[in-house]
Every structure is written in C-alpha cells, then in structure tokens.
MDTraj code that builds the backbone (N, CA, C; nanometers):
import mdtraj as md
import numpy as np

residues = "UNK UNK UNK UNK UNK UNK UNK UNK UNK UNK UNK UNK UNK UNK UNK UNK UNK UNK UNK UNK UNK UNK UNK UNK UNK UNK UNK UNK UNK UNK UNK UNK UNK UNK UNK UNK UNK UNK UNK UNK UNK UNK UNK UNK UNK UNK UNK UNK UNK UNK UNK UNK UNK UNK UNK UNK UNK UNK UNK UNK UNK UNK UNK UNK UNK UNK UNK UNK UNK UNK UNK UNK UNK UNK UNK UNK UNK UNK UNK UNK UNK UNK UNK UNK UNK UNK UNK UNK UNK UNK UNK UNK UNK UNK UNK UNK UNK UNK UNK UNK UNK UNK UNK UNK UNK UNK UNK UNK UNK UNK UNK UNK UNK UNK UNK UNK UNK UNK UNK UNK UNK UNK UNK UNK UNK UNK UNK UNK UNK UNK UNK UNK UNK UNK UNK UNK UNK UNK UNK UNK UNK UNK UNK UNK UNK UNK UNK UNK UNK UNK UNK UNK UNK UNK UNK UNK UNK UNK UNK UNK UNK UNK UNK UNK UNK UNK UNK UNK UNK UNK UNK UNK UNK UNK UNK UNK UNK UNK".split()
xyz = np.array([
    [11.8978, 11.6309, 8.8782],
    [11.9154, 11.5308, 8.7741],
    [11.8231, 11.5668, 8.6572],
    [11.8597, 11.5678, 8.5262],
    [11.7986, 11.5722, 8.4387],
    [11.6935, 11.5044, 8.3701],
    [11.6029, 11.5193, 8.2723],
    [11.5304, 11.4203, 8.2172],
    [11.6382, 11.2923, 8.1449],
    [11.7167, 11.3825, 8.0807],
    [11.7977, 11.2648, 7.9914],
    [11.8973, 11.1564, 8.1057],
    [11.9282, 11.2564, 8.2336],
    [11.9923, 11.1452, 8.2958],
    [11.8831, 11.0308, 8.3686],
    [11.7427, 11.0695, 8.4221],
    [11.6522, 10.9176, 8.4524],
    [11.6057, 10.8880, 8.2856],
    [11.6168, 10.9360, 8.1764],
    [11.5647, 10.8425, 8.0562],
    [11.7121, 10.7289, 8.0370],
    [11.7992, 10.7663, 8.0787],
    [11.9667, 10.7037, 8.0874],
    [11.9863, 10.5423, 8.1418],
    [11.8841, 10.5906, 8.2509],
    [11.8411, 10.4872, 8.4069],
    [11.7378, 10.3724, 8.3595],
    [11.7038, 10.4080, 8.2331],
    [11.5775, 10.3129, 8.1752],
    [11.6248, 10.2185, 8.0886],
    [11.5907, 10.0902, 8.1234],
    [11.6789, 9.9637, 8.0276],
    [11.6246, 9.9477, 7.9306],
    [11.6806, 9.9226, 7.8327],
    [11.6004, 9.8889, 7.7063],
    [11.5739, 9.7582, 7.6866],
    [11.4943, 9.6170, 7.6433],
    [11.5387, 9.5394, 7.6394],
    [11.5234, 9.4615, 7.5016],
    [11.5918, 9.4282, 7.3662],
    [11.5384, 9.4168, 7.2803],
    [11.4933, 9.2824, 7.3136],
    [11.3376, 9.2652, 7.2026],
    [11.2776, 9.1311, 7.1394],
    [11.2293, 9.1030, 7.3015],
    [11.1579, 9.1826, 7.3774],
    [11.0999, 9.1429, 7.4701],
    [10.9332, 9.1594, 7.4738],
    [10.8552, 9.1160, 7.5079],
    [10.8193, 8.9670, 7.5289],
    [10.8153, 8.9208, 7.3592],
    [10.8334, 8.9971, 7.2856],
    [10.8454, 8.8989, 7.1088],
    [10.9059, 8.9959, 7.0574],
    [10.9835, 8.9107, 6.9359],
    [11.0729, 8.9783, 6.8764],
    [10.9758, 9.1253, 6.7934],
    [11.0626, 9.1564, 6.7792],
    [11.0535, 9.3319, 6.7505],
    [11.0381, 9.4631, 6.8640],
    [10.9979, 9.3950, 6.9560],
    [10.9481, 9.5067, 7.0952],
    [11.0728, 9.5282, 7.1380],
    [11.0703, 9.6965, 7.1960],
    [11.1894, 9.7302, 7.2557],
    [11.1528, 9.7306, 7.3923],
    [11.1508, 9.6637, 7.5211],
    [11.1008, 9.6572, 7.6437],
    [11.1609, 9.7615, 7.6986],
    [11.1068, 9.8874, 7.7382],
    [11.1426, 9.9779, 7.8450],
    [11.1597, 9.9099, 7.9828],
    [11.2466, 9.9067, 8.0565],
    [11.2571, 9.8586, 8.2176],
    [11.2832, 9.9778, 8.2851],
    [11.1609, 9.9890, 8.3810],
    [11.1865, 10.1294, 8.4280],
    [11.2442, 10.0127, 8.5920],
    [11.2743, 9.9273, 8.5927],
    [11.3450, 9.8904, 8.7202],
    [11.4448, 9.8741, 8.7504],
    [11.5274, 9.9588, 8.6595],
    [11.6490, 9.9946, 8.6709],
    [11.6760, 10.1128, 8.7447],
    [11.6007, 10.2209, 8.6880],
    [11.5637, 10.3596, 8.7463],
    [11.5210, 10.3295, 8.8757],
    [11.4387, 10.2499, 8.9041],
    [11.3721, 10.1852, 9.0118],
    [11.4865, 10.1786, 9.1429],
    [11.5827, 10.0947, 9.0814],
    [11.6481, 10.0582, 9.1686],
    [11.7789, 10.1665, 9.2313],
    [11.8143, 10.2482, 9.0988],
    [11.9177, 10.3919, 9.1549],
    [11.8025, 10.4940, 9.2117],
    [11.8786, 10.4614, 9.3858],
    [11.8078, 10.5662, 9.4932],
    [11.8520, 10.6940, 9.4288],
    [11.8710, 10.8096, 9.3919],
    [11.8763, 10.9459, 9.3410],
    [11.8145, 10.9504, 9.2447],
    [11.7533, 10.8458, 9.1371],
    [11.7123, 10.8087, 8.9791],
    [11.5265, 10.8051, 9.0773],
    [11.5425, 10.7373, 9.1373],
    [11.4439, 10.7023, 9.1259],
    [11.3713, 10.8440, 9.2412],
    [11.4392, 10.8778, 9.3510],
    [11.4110, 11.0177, 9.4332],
    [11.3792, 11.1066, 9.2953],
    [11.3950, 11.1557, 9.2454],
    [11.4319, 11.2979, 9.1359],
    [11.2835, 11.2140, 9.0277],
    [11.2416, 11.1149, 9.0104],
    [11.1331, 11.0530, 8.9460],
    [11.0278, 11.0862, 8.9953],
    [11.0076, 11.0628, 9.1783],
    [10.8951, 11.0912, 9.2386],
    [10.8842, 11.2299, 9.2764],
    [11.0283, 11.3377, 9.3125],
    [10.9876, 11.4401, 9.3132],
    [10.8914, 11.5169, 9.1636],
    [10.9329, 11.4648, 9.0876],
    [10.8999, 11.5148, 8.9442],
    [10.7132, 11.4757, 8.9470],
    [10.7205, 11.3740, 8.9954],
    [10.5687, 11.2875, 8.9562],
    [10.4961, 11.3936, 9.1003],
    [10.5567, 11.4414, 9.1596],
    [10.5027, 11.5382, 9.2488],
    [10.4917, 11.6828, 9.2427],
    [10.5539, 11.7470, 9.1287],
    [10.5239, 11.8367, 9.1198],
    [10.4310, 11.8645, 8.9785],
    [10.3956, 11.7267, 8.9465],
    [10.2690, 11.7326, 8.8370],
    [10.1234, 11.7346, 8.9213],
    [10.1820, 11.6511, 8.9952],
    [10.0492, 11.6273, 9.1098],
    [10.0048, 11.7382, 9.1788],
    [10.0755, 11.7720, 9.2654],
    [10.0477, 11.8653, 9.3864],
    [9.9438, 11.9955, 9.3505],
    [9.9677, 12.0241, 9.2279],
    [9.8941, 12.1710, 9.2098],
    [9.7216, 12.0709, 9.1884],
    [9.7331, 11.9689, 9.1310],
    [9.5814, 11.9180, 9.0957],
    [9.5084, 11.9119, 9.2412],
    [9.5340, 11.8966, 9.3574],
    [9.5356, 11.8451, 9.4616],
    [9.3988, 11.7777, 9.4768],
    [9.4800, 11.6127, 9.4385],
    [9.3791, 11.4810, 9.4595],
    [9.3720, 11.4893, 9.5689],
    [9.2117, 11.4030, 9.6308],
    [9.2090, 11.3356, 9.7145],
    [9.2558, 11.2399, 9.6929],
    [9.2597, 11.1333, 9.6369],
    [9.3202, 10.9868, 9.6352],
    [9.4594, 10.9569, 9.4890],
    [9.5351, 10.9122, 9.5372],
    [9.6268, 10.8377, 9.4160],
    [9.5895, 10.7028, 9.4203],
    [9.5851, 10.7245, 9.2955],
    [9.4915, 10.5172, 9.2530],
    [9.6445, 10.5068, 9.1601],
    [9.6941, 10.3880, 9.2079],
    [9.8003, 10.2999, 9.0851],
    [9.7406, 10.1454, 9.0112],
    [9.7975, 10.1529, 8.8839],
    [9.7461, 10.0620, 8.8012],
    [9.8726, 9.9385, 8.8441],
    [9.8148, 9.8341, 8.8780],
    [9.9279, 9.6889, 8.8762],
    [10.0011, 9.6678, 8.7866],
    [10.1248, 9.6502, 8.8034],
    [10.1821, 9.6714, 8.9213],
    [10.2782, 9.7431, 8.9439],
    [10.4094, 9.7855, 8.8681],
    [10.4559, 9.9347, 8.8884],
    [10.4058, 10.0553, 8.8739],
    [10.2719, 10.0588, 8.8597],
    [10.1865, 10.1786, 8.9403],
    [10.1934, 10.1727, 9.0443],
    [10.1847, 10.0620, 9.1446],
    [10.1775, 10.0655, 9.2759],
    [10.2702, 10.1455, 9.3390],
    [10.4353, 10.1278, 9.3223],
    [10.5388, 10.1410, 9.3834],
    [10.5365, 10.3354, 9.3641],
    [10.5340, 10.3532, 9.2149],
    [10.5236, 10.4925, 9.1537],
    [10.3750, 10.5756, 9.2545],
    [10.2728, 10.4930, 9.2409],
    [10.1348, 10.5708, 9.2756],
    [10.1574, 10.5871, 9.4814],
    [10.2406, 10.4679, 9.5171],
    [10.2055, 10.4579, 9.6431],
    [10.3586, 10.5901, 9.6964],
    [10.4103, 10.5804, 9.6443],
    [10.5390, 10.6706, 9.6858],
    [10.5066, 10.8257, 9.5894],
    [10.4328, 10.8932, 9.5687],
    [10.3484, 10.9491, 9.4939],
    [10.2558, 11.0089, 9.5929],
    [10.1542, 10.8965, 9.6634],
    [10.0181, 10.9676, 9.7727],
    [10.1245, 10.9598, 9.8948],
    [10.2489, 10.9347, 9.9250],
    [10.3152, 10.9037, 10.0499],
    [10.3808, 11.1138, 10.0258],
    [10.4421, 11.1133, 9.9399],
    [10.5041, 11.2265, 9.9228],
    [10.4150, 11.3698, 9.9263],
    [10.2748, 11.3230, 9.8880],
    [10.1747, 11.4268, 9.8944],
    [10.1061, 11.4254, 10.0106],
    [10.0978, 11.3393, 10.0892],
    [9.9716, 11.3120, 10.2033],
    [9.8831, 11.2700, 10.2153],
    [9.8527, 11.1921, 10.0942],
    [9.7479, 11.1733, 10.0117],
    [9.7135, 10.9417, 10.0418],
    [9.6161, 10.9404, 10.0067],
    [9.5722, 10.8122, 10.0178],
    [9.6041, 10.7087, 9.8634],
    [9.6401, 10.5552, 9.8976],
    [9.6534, 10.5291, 9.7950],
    [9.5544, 10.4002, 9.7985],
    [9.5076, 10.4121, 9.6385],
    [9.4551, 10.2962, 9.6301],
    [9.5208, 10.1903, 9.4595],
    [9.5139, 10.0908, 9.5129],
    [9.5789, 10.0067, 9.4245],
    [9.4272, 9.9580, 9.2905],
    [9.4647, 9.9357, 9.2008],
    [9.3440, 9.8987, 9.0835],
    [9.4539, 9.7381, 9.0253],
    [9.3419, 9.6416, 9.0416],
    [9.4578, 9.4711, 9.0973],
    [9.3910, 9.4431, 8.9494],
    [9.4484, 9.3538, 8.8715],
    [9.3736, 9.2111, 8.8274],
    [9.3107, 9.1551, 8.9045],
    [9.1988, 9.0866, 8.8118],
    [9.0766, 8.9971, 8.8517],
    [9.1066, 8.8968, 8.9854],
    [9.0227, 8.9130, 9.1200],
    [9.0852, 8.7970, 9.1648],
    [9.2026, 8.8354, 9.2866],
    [9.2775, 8.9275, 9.2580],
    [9.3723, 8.9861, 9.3599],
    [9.3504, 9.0066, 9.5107],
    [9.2021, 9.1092, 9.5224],
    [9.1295, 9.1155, 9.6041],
    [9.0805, 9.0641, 9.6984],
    [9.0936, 9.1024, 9.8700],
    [9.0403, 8.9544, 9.9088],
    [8.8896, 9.0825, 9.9541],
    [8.8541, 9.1948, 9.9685],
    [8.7444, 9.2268, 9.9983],
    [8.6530, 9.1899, 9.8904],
    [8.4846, 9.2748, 9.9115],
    [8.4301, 9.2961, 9.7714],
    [8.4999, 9.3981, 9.6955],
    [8.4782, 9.3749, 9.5480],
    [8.5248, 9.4472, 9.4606],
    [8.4264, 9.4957, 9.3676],
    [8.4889, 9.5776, 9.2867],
    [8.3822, 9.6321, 9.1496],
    [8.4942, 9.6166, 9.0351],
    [8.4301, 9.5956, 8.9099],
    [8.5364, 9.5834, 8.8130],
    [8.5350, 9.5938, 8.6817],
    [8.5714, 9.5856, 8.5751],
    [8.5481, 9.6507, 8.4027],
    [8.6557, 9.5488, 8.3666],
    [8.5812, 9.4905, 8.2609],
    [8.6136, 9.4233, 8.1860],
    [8.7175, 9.4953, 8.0395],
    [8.7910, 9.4691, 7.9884],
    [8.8255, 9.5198, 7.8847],
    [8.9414, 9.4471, 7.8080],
    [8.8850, 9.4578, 7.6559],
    [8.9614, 9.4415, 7.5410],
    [9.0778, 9.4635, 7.4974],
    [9.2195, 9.4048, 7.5279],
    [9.3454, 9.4219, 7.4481],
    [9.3816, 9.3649, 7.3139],
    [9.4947, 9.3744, 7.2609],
    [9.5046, 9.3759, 7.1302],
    [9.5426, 9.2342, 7.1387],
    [9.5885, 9.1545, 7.2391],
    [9.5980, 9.0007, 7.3003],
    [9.5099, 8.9544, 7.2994],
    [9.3553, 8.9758, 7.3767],
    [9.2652, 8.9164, 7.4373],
    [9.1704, 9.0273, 7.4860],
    [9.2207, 8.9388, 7.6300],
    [9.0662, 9.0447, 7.7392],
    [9.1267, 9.0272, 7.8812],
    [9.1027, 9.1299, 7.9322],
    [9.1554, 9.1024, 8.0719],
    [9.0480, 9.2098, 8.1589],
    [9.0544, 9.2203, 8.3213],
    [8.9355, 9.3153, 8.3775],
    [9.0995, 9.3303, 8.5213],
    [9.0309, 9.4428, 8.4920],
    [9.0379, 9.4825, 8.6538],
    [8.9541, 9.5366, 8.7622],
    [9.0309, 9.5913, 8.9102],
    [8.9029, 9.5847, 8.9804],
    [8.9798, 9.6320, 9.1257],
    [8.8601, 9.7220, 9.2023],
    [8.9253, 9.7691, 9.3183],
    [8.8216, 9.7246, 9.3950],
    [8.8689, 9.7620, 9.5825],
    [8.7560, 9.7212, 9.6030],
    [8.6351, 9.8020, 9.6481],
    [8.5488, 9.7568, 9.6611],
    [8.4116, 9.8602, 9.6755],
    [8.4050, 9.9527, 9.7678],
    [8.3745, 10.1113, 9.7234],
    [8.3933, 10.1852, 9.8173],
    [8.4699, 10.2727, 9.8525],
    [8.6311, 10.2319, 9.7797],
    [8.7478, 10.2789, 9.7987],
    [8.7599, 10.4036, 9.7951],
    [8.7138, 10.4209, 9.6352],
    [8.7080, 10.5169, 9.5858],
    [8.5809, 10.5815, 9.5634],
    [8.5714, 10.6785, 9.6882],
    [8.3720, 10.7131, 9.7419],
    [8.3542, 10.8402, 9.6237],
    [8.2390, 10.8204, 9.5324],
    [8.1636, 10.9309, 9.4616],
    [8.1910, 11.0911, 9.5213],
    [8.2172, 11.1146, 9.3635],
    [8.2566, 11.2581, 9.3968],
    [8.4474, 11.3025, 9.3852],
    [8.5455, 11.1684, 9.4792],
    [8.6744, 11.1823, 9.4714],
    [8.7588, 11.2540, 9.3497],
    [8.8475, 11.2888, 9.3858],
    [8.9454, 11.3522, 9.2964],
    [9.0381, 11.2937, 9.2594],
    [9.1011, 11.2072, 9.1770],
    [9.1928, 11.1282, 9.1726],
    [9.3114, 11.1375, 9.1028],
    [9.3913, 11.0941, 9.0490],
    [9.5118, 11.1115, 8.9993],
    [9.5674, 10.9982, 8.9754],
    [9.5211, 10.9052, 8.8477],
    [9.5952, 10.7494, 8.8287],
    [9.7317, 10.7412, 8.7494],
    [9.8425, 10.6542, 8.8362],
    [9.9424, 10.6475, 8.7992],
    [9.9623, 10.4703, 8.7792],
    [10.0281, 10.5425, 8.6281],
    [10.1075, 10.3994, 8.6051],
    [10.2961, 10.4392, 8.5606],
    [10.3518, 10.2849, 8.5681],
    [10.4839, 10.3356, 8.5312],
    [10.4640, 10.3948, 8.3638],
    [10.4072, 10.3325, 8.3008],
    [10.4628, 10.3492, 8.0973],
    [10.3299, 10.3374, 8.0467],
    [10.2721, 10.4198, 7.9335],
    [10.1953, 10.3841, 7.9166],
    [10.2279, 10.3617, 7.6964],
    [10.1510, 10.2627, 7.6901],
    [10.1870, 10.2109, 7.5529],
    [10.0312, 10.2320, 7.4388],
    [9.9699, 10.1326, 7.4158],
    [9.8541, 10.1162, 7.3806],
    [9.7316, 10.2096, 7.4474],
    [9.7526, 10.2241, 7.5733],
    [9.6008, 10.2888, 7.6525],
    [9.5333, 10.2070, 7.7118],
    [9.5532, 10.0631, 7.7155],
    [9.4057, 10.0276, 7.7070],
    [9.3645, 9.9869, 7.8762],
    [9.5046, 9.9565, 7.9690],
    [9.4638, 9.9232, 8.0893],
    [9.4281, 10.0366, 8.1273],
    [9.4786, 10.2006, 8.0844],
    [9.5022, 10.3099, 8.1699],
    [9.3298, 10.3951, 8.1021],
    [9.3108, 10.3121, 8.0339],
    [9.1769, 10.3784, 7.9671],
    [9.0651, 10.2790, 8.0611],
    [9.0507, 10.1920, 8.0639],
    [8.9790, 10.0774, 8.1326],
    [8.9618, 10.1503, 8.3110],
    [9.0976, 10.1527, 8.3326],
    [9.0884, 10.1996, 8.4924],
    [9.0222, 10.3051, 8.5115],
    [9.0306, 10.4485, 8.4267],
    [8.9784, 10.5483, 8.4088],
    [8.8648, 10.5316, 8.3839],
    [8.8065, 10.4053, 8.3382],
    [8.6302, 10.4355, 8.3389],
    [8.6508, 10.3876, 8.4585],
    [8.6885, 10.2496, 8.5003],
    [8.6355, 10.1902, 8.6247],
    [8.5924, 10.3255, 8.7302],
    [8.7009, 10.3860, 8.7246],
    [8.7115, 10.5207, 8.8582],
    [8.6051, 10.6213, 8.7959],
    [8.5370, 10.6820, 8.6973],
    [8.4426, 10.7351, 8.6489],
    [8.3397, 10.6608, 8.7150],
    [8.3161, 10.5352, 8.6575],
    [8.1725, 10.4295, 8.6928],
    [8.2028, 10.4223, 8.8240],
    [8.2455, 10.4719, 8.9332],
    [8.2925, 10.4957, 9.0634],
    [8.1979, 10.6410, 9.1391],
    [8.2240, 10.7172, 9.0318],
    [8.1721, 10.8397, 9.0959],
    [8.3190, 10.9575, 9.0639],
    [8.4071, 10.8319, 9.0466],
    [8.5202, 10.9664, 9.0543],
    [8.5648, 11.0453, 8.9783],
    [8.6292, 11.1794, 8.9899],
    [8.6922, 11.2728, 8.8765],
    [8.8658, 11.2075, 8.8989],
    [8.8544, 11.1747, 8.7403],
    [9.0459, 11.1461, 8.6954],
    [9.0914, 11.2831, 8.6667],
    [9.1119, 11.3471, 8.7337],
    [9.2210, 11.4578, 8.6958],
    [9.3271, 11.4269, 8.6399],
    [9.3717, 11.3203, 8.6195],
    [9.4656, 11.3328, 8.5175],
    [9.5406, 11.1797, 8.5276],
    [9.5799, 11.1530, 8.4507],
    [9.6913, 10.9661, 8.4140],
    [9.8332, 11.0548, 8.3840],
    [9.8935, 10.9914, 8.4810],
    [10.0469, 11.0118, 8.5057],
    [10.1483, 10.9120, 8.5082],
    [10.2424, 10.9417, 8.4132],
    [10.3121, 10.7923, 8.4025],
    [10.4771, 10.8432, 8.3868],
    [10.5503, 10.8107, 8.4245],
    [10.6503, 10.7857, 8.3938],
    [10.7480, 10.8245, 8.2594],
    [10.6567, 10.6818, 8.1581],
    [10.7355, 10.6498, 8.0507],
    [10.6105, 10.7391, 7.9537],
    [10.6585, 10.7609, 7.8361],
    [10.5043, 10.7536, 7.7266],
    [10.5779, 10.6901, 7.5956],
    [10.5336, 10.5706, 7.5291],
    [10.5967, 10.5267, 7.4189],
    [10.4689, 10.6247, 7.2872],
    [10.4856, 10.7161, 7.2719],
    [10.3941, 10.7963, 7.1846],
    [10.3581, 10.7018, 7.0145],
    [10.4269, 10.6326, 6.9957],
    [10.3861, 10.5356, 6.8609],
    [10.2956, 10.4785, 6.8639],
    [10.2805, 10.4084, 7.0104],
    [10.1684, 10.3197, 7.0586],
    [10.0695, 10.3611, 7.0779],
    [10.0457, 10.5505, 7.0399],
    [9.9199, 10.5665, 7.1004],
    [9.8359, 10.6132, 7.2347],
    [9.8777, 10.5325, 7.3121],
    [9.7779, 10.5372, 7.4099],
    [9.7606, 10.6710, 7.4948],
    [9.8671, 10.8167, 7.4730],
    [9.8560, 10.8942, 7.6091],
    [9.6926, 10.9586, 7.4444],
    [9.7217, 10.9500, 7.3501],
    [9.6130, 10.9996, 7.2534],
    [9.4852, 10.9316, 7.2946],
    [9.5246, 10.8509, 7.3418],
    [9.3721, 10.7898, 7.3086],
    [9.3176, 10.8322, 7.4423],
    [9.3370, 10.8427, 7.5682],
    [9.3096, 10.8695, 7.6804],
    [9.2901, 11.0323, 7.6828],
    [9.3314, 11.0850, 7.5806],
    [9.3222, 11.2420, 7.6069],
    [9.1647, 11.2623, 7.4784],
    [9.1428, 11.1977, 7.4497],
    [9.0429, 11.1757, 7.3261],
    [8.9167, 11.1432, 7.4219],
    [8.9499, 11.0256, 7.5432],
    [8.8355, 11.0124, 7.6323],
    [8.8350, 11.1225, 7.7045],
    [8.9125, 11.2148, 7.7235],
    [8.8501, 11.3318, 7.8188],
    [8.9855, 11.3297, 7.9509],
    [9.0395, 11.1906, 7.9375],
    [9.1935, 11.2270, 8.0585],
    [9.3172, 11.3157, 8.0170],
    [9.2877, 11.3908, 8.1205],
    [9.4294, 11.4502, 8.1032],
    [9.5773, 11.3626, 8.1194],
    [9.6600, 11.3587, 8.0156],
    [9.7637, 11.2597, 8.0303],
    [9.8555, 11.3375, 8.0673],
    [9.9915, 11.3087, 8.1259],
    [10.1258, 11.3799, 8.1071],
    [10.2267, 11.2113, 8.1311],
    [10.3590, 11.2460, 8.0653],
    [10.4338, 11.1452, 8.1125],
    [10.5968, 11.2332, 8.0701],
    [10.6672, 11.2230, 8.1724],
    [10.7922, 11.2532, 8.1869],
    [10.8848, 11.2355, 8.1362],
    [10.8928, 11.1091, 8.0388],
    [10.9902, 11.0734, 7.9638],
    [10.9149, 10.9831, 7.8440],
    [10.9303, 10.9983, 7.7305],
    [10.9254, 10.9308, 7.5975],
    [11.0210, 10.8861, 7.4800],
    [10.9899, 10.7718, 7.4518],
    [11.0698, 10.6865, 7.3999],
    [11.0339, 10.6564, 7.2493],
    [11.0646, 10.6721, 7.1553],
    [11.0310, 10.6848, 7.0216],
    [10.9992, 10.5130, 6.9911],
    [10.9315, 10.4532, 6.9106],
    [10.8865, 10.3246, 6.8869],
    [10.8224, 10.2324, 6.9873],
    [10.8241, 10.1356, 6.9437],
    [10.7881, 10.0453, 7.0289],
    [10.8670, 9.9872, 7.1761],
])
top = md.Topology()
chain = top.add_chain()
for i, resn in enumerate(residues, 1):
    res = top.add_residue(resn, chain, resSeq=i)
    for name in ("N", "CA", "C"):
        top.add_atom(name, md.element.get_by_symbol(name[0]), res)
traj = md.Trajectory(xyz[None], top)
C-alpha cells in the first residue's frame, strides 16, 4: 500500500474543534485492518534500525500507534497520561499551549536513566505536547532517539520546533495547512 493510499484512509474534518481547522482523523485509517497493518509496518521500519529500549506513546492515539509499535518490535511500552490518569507515583512537566496549560506525567521509574526511547504520537501539529514529553523523558535520564508520528501538519510547526530542541522527528504522511 502506498503513502497516498493510507494519506486516502485519513478523514478530514472541516471547522473542527473551531471553525477554520481542518481535523485530520487518523481513525479512519485506524479502523481499515490493511490501512492501518502497512501504518505500523512503516512506523517499524523507522524504528527498528534505532533499536529502543522502550516505546513511550503520548495520550492518546499514541497509545494504540506506540503500543502496536513496541508489540511489533519486542520492545516495552510505556504510556505518557494527563495529569491524574495514573494510579501509581508519577513524575511530571508542566507545559504551556497556545489554549492554556496542561502537564503530563508517567509513572516513576518507568522509564530507568540511561533508556533509549522512541516517542510516538499519532499527528503532530504545534509541538508542544511532543516537546513537553521529550523533556519529561530527558528529566528522566532518557535518550529520545527520535518522535515518530504518523501525521506531520508542517504549517503548524511543531516537527521544527522539536528538531530545534535536539529530537529527531520523522512523520509518514503530511498534510499541507491546518
């Protein structure tokens, strides 16, 4: 399957969550078994040569992407929740969106000093959760080898701004605007 046939698989949705945004739905792709097989083989052959110890996914279609991702490699997954998610102890980073403020947070330990990691999210837009997580996992001890995503909306910025902090970005499919 091609790139253009899973960018095909991706819904668009106009004026979502406010008018002007074009909402990418990657749970469409999600949901066609061959769309979505030919996604994770792909997100695996970015991976495999880095060879993480751990896949960390950002909440919450990181999870599904990051956990079928460390399943396909052999690899361990750890989830990075909103505030609160958690029922162990946690550690966590606070950070600034163009909304507000929001933190996230894993829990303590997970991710032991020194690890090799590999954080996946589905899309990345702005940067700012996938920049936030990437310190959290730094202020961890860990090496981000690299933020892997899916989607990249390149207008928005964010695979720039994460490659400016020092992450290596890649994303598989990009979508012009918002």
């Amino acid at each position: 399957m091609s790139i253009d046939s899973l960018t095909a698989l991706i819904r668009t949705i106009p004026d979502f969550p406010k008018p002007g945004i074009q909402f990418r739905d990657v749970t469409t792709l999600l949901a066609d078994g061959p769309g979505f097989g030919e996604l994770v083989e792909r997100l695996v052959a970015v991976a495999r040569p880095l060879d993480p110890d751990l896949v960390v996914g950002i909440e919450a279609r990181g999870f599904i992407l990051g956990a079928a991702l460390a399943a396909a490699l052999g690899k361990g997954f750890v989830p990075v929740r909103k505030a609160g998610k958690l029922p162990g102890k946690t550690v966590g980073i606070d950070y600034v969106l163009e909304y507000g403020s929001d933190r996230l947070e894993l829990h303590e330990g997970q991710v032991p000093a020194g690890a090799r990691v590999v954080l996946v999210d589905d899309l990345i837009a702005t940067g700012g959760t996938a920049l936030a997580a990437a310190q959290l996992l730094r202020e961890q001890g860990a090496s981000v080898l690299m933020a892997l995503f899916a989607v990249d909306l390149p207008d928005l910025g964010g695979k720039a701004l994460l490659e400016e902090d020092g992450v290596a970005t890649q994303a598989l499919i990009a979508f012009d605007g918002d």
